[in-house]
DOZA-700307 format. One line per field, with one value per residue (C-alpha): z, x, y. Coordinates in pm, whole numbers, always signed. Example, Ala and Ser with C-alpha at 12.3 -4.5 7.8 and 13.67 -1.06 7.14 Angstrom:
REM DOZA-700307
zz c(+780; +714)
xx c(+1230; +1367)
yy c(-450; -106)
This chain:
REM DOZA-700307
zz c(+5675; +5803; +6162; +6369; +6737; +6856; +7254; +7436; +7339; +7324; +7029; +6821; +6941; +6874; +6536; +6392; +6536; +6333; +5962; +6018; +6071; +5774; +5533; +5580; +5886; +6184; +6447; +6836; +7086; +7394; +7651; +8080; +8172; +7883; +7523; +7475; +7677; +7941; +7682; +7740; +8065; +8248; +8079; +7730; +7804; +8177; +8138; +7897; +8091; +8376; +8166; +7968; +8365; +8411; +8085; +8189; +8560; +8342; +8088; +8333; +8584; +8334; +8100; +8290; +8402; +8060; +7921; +8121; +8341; +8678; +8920; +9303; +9530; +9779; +9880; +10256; +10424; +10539; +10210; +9911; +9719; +9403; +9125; +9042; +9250; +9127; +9298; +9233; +9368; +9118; +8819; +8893; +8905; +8475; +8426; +8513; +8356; +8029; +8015; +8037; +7855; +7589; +7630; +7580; +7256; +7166; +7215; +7060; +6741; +6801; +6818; +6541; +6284; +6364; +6566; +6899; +7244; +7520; +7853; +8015; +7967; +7617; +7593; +7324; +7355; +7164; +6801; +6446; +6377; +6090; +5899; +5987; +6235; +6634; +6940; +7206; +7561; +7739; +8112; +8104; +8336; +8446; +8574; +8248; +7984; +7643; +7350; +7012; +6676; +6463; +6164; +6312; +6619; +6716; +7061; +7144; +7563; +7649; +7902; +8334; +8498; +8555; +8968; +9211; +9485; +9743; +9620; +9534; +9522; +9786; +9562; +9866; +9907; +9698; +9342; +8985; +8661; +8696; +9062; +9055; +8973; +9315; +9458; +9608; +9742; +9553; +9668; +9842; +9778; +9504; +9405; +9067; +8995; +8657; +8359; +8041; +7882; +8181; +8420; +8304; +8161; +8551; +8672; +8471; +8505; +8883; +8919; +8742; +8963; +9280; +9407; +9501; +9265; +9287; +8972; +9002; +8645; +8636; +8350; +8275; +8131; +8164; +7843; +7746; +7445; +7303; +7087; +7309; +7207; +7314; +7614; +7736; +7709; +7894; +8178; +8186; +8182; +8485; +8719; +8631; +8770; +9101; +9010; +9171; +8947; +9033; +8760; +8782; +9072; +9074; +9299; +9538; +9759; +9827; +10176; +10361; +10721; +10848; +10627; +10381; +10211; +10203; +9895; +9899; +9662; +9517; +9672; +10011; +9980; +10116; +10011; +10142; +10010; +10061; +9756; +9509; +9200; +9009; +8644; +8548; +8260; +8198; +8123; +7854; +7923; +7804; +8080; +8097; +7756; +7571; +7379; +7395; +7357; +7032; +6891; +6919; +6999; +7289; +7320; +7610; +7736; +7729; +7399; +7129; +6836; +6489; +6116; +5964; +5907; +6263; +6210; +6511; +6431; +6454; +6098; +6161; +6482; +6489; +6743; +6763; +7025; +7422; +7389; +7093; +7219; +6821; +6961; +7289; +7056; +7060; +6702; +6632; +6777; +6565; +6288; +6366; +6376; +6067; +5928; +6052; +5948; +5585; +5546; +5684; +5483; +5185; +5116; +5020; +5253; +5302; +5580; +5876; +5875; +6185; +6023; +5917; +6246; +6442; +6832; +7129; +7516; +7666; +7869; +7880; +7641; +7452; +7194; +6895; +6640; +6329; +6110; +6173; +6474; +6564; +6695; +6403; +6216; +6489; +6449; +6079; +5965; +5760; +5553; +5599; +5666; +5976; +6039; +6416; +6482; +6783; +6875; +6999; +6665; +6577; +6611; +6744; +7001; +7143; +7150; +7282; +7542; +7454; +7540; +7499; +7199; +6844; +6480; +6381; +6057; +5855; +5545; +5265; +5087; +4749; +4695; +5012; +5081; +5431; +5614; +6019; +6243; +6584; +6755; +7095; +7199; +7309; +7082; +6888; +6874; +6646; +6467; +6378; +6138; +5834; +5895; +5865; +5594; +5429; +5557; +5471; +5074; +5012; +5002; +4962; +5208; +4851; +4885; +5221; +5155; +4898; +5069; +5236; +5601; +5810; +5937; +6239; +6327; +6512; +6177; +6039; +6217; +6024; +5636; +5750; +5866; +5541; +5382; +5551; +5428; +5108; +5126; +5248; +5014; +4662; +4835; +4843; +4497; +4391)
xx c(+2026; +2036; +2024; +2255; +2284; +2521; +2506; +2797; +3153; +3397; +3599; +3292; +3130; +3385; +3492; +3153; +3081; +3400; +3307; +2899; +3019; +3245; +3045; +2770; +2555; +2439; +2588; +2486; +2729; +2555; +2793; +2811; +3187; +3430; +3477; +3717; +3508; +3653; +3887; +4070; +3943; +3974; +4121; +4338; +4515; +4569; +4620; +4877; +5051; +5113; +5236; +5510; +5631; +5649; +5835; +6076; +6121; +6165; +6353; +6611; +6577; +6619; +6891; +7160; +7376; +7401; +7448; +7782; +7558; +7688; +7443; +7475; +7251; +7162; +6821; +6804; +6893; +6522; +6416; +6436; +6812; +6609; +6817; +6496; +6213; +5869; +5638; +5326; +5130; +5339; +5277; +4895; +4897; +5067; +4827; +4519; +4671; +4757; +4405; +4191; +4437; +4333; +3970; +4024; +4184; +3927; +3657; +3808; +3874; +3521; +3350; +3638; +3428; +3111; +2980; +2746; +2848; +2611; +2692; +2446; +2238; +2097; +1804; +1587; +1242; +1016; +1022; +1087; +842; +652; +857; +1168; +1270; +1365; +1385; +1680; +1589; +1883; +1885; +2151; +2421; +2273; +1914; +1739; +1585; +1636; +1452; +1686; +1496; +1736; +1747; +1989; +2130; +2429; +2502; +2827; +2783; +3050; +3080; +3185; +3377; +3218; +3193; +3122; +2825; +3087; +3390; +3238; +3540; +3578; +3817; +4079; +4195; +3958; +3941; +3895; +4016; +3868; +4020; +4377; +4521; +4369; +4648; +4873; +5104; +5260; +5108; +5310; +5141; +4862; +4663; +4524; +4173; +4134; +4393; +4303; +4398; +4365; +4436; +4763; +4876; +4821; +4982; +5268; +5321; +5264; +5554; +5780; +5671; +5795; +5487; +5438; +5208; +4942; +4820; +4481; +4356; +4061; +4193; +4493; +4702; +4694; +4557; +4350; +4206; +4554; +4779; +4932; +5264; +5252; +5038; +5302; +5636; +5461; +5400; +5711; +5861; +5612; +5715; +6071; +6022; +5857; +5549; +5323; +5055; +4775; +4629; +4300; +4187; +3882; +3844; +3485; +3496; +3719; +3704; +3860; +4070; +4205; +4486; +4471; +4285; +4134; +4059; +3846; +3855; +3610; +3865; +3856; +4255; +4265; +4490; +4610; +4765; +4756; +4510; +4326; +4223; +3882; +3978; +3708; +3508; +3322; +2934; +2798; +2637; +2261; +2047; +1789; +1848; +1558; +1643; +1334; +1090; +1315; +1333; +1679; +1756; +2041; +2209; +2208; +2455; +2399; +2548; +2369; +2362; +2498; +2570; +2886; +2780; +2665; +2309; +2102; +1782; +1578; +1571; +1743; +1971; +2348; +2600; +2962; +3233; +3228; +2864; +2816; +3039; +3216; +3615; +3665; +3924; +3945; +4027; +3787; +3511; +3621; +3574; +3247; +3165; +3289; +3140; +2787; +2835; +2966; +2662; +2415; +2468; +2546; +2941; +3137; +3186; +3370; +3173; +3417; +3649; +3754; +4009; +4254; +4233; +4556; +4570; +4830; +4885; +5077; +5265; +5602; +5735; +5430; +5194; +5051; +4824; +4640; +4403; +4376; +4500; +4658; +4326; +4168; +4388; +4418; +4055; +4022; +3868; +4163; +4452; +4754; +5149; +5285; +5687; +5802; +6103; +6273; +6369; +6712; +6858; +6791; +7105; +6935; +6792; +7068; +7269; +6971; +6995; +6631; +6576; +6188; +5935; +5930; +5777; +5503; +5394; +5031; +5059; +4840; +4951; +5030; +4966; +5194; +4906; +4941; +4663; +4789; +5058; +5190; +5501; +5551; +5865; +5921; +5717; +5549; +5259; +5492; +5622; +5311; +5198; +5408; +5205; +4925; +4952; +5051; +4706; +4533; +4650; +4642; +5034; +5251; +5511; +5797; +5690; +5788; +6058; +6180; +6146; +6459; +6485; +6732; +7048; +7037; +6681; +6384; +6217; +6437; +6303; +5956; +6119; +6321; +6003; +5883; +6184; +6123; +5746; +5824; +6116; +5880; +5606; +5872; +5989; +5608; +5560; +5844)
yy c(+18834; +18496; +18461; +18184; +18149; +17937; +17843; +17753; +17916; +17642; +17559; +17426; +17737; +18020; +17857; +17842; +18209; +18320; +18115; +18264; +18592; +18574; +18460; +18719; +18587; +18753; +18541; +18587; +18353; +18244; +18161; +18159; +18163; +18297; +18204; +17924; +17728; +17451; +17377; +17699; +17810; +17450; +17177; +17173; +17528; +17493; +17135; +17172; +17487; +17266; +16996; +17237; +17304; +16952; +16884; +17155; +16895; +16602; +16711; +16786; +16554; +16281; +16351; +16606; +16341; +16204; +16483; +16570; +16861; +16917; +17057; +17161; +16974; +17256; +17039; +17079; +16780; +16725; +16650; +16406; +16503; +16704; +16901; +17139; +17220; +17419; +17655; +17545; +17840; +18033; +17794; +17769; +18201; +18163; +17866; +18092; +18412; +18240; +18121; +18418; +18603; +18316; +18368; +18751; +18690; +18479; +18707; +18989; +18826; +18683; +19012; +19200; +18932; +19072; +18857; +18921; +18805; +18795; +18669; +18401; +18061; +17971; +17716; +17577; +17717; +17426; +17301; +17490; +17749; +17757; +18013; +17751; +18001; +17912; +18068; +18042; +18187; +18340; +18381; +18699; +18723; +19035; +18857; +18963; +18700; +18763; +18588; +18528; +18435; +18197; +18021; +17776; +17699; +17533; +17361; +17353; +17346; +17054; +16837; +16862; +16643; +16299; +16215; +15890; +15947; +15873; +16013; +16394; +16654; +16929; +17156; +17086; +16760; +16534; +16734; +16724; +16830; +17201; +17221; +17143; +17493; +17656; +17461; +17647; +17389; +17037; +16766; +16489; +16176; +16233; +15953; +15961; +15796; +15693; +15564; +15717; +16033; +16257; +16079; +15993; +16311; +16463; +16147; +16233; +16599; +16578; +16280; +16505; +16814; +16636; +16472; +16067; +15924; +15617; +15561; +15344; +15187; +14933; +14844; +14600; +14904; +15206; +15451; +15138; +15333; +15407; +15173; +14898; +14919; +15314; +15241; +15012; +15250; +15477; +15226; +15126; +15518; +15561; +15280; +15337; +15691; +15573; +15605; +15303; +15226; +14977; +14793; +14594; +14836; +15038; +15295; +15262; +15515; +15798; +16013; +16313; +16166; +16485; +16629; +16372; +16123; +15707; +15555; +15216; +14971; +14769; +14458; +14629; +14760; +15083; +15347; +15654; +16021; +16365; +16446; +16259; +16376; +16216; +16177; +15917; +16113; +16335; +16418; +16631; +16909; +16853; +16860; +17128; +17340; +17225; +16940; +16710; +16968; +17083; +16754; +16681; +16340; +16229; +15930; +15713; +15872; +16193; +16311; +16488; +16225; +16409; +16305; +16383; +16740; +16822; +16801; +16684; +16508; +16865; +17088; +17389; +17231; +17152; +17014; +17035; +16944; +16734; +16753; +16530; +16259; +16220; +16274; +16514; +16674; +17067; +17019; +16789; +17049; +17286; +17129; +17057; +17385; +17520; +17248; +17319; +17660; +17583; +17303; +17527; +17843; +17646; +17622; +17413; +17172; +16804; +16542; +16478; +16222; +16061; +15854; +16166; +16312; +16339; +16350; +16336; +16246; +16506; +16250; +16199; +16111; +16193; +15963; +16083; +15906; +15935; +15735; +15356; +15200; +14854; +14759; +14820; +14565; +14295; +14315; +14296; +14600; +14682; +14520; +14680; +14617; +14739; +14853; +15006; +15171; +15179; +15548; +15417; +15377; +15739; +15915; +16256; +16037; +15905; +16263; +16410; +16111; +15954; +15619; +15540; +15540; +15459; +15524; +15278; +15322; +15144; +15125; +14918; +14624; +14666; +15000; +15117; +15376; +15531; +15446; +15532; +15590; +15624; +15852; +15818; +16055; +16354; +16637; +16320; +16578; +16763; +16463; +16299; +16572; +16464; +16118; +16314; +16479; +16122; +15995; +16303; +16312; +15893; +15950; +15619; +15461; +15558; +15931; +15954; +15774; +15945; +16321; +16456; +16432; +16625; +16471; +16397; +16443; +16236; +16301; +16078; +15826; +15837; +15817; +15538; +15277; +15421; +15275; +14958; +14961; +14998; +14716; +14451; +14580; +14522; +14146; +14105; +14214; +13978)
């Protein structure tokens, strides 16, 4: 029977486990703190548990009025006039019960597959035998060591949260992504290190929970990875909510005074809060598991360098998720390791494809993407017609009393091919799936166009810049 170990129990991780053990191999999981990883344990799952609280908070807070919703304001006259207020003690509690109870699942439909589970450290123990066999020592939870023979490995061991020599967290009042649901109290003036996916979605979900928020970007916008159009509604939505967000500042040094904290710029501005939270990367998790002395090359920076089927540069050695560095998508880790799995034991299998893969901010309103961006044709490396749609003219919209976001559709001349898209609304990680699936299948801008929507519906929105696509594509024809 063919023999895989896989170290490290994140998505990568537990996927592969579950294809390996289902096509016939026997499959040993390596892994120190819970399947599911820091994607369910730490960051994705808790992350997005907070954010569905603050959804509930903005939700409300924005849109009651409008709506013709008449609320008593019993906030004590102390305090800031509020319609909703959140316990955050009592959120954090759900955010860490919802997670284990995640990683329990995991693991049980882990080990109902047939696959092993053993609790502790994996490393690499030198190069390929000469049978094409390899060895994994595990330092066991228990203080044993344990010495697995494999015919492949797979590392899938993530990646911690990036920090600055002089701004290290103390899990009270300077923190990171891993420490904010030990909180047992909202903070009242957090300041938020760091503009890009993380750093904003916190931003976001702790305005909306009732805290002050300094945003600081060292970047001229914030998300400066994302499309710019979506980058910049979400500004906007932020400073018209109070939020104060500092472009063009990068944070130096950050320190404890007393019950709060400084933050130093690399201008000399100092700032002050209550908390800060570092949200400025993160590092793979490579150090000291035996990659050299297997042969497996790293990048640079850290990240285990992989083809389009997960193999590392060492025969018999694959790499899936955070730790290669390929998308910090749970989805896209995944699929890495099914795909190792189906490669290495000889299934079918199709290379990955970045360009199909859909993702979202769970801001608010959120932004969701797939396939080619803006960026990639302002810069040329695609040909393509571009149509974006205001979410004010959708008629669900307004009655739902949405003001921000929009459809933007890329499509190819000519053929009307759809090559990319963006949705930035509310649930625009639900709405950007029928783009997907257009991307996915080489649909055309007239096949969307021509598939029944629901009246009235946000939906609508997306058949109707297909319309517009395929309009401009006939006058071009003609």
């Amino acid at each position: 029977m063919t023999r895989i170990v896989i170290i490290g129990g994140g998505p990568g991780g537990y996927e592969a486990a579950l294809v390996g053990a289902q096509l016939g191999a026997e499959v040993t999981v390596v892994d120190c703190d819970g399947l599911g990883g820091a994607s369910v344990l730490t960051d994705c799952v808790p992350s997005k548990t907070l954010i569905a609280t603050a959804e509930v908070m903005t939700t409300f807070d924005s849109s009651y009025e409008e709506l013709g919703i008449i609320v008593a304001d019993d906030t004590p006259s102390e305090q800031a006039a509020r319609v909703v207020g959140v316990d955050l003690g009592k959120v954090n509690r759900r955010v860490k019960r919802l997670a284990l109870a995640q990683s329990h699942d995991i693991t049980a439909s882990v080990t109902r597959a047939g696959a092993r589970v053993v609790r502790g450290r994996g490393r690499l123990a030198g190069r390929q035998a000469v049978d094409g066999s390899r060895q994994v020592v595990v330092a066991t939870a228990d203080g044993e060591e344990e010495t697995l023979t494999a015919d492949a490995v797979l590392i899938a061991t993530g990646a911690h949260p990036r920090e600055i020599p002089d701004a290290l967290p103390d899990g009270e009042r300077i923190l990171n992504w891993t420490q904010v649901y030990d909180l047992d109290e909202l903070p009242a003036e957090l300041i938020v290190v760091g503009s890009g996916v993380t750093g904003a979605e916190f931003a976001g979900a702790y305005q909306a929970l009732g805290s002050r928020v300094t945003l600081v970007s060292s970047r001229d916008r914030v998300l400066p990875g994302e499309d710019p159009d979506a980058a910049a509604v979400l500004e906007d939505v932020f400073r018209r909510r109070g939020m104060n967000v500092m472009s063009r500042s990068r944070a130096e040094a950050v320190k404890r005074v007393g019950d709060g904290v400084e933050v130093t710029l690399s201008d000399g501005r100092v700032i002050t809060g209550t908390h800060c939270l570092m949200a400025v990367g993160a590092i793979p998790n490579t150090a000291g598991i035996g990659l050299e002395e297997a042969g497996v090359l790293v990048k640079d920076s850290g990240h285990i360098k992989t083809d389009r089927v997960s193999r590392t540069s060492a025969p018999g050695v694959y790499a899936a998720g955070d730790v290669t560095g390929v998308f910090a998508l749970a989805s896209v880790a995944a699929m890495q390791g099914r795909i190792a799995m189906y490669h290495f034991l000889g299934d079918a299998v199709a290379p990955l494809n970045l360009k199909t893969v859909s993702s979202n901010v769970f801001t608010d309103p959120e932004i969701a993407t797939v396939g080619y961006s803006q960026a990639d044709i302002d810069a040329g490396k695609i040909d393509a017609r571009v149509v974006k749609l205001p979410l004010l003219r959708n008629p669900r919209a307004k009655m739902q009393g949405i003001r921000d976001g929009f459809v933007k559709i890329f499509a190819r001349p000519g053929t009307g091919i759809v090559v990319g898209g963006v949705v930035v609304a509310p649930r625009a990680s639900e709405l950007i799936h029928p783009i997907a699936l257009a991307v996915d299948n080489n649909l055309t801008v007239e096949q969307i166009a021509n598939a029944f929507t629901v009246y009235p519906s946000l939906s609508g929105s997306i058949a109707e810049v297909a319309r517009q696509l395929h309009t401009r594509k006939t006058a071009e024809e003609a």
